[in-house]
Backbone as CSV, one residue per row, in Angstrom:
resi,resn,N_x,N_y,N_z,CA_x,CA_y,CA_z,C_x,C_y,C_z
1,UNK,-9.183,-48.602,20.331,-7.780,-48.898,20.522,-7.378,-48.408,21.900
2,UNK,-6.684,-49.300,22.450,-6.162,-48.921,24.310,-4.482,-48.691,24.081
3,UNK,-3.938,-47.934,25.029,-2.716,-47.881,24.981,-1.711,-48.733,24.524
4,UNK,-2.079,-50.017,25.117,-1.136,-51.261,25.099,-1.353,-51.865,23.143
5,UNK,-2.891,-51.489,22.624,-3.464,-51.724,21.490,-1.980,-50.926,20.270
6,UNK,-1.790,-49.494,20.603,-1.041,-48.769,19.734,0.626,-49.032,20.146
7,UNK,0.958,-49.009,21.452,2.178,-50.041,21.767,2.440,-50.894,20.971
8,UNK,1.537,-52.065,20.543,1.844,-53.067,19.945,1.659,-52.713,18.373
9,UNK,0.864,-52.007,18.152,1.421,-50.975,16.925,2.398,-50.859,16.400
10,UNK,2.925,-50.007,17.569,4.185,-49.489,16.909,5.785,-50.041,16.906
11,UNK,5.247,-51.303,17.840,6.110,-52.627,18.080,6.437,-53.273,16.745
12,UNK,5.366,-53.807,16.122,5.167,-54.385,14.905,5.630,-53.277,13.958
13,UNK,5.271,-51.805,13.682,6.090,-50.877,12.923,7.612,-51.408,13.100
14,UNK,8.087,-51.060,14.008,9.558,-51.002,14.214,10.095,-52.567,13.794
15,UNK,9.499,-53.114,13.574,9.823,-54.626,13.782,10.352,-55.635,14.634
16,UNK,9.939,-54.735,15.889,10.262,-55.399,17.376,9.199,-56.619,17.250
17,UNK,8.235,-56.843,16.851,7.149,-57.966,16.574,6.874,-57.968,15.763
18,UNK,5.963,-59.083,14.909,5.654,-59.399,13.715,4.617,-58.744,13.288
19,UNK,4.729,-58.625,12.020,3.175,-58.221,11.379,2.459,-56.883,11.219
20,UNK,3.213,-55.790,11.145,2.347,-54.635,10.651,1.626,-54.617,9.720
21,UNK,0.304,-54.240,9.642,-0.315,-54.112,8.517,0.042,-52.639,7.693
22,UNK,0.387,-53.024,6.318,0.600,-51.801,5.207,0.343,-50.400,5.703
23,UNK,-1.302,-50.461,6.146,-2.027,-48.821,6.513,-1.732,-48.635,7.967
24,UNK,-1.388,-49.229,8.537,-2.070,-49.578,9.919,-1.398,-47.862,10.272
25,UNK,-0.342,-47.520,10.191,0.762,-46.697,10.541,-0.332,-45.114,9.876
26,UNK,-0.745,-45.403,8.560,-1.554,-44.484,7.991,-2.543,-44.081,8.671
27,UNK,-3.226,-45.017,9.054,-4.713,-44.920,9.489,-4.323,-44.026,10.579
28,UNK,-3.822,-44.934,11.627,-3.960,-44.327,13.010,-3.138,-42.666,12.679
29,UNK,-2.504,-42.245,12.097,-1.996,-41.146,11.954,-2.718,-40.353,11.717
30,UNK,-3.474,-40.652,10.445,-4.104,-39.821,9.782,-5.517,-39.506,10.037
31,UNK,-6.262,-40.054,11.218,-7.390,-40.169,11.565,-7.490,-39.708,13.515
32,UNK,-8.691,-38.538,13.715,-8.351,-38.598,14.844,-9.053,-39.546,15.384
33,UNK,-7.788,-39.444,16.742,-7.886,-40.794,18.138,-8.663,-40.299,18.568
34,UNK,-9.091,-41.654,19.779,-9.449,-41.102,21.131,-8.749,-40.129,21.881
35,UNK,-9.524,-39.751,22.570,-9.050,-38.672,23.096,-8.174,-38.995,24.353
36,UNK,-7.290,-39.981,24.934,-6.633,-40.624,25.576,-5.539,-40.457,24.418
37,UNK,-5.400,-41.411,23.373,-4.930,-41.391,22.500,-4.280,-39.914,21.393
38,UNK,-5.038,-38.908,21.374,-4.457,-38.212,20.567,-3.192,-37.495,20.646
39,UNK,-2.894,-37.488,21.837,-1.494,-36.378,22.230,-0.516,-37.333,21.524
40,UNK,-0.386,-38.965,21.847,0.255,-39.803,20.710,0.002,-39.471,19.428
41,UNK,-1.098,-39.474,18.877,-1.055,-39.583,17.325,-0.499,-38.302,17.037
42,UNK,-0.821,-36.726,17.407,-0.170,-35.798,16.662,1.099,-35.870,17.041
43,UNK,1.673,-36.557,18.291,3.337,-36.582,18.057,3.779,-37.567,16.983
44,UNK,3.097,-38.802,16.798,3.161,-39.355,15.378,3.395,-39.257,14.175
45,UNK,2.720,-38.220,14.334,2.304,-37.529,13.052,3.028,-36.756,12.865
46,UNK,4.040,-36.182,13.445,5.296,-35.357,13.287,6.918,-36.404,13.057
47,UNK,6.651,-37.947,12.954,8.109,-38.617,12.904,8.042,-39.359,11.570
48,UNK,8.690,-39.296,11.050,8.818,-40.143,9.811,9.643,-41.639,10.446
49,UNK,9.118,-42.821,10.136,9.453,-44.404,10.766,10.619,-44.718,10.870
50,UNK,11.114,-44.363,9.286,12.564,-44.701,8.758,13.059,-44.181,9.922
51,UNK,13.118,-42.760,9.791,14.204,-42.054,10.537,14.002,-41.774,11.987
52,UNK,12.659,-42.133,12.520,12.088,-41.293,13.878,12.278,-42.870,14.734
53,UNK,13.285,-44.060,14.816,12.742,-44.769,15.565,13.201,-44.957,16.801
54,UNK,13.861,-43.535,17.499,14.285,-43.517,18.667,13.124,-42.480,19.639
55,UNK,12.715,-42.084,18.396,11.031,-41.301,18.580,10.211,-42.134,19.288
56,UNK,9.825,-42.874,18.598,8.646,-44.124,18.529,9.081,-44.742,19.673
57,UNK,10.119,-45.237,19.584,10.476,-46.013,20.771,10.007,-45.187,22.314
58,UNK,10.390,-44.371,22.300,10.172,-43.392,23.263,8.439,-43.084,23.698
59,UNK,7.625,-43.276,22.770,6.317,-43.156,22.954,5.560,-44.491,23.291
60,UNK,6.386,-45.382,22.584,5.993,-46.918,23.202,6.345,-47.123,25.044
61,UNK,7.130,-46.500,25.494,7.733,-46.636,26.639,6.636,-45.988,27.590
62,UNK,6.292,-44.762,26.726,5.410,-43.838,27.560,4.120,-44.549,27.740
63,UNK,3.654,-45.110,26.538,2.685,-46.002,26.593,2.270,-46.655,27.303
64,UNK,3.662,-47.828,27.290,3.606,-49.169,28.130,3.757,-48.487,29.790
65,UNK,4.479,-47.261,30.199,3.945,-47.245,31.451,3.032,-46.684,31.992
66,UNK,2.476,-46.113,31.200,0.775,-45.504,31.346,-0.641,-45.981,31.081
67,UNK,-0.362,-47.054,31.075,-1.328,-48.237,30.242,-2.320,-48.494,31.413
């Protein structure tokens, strides 16, 4: 998974795009990343979706300009 890969992740979470898969949100949370990747997942792993989506948003941004 590449930056732009979990961007679009969490795009589709939020329902900025179509199509999250059920786990998808699980998996990547609950499993460690690459190591590029992990400083995202344990901040992840600290937001709940419902309520964190000014969170998320914020890590997508970081994403998309670090890509």
């Amino acid at each position: 998974m590449t930056k732009a890969d979990l961007a679009s992740m969490l795009e589709r979470l939020l329902g900025d795009a179509p199509g999250c898969g059920d786990w998808e949100w699980d998996d990547f949370v609950s499993v460690g990343a690459e190591p590029e990747l992990e400083p995202f997942r344990r901040r992840l792993a600290e937001v709940d979706p419902p309520t964190g989506k000014a969170a998320i948003r914020q890590i997508i941004l970081e994403l998309r300009t670090n890509a």
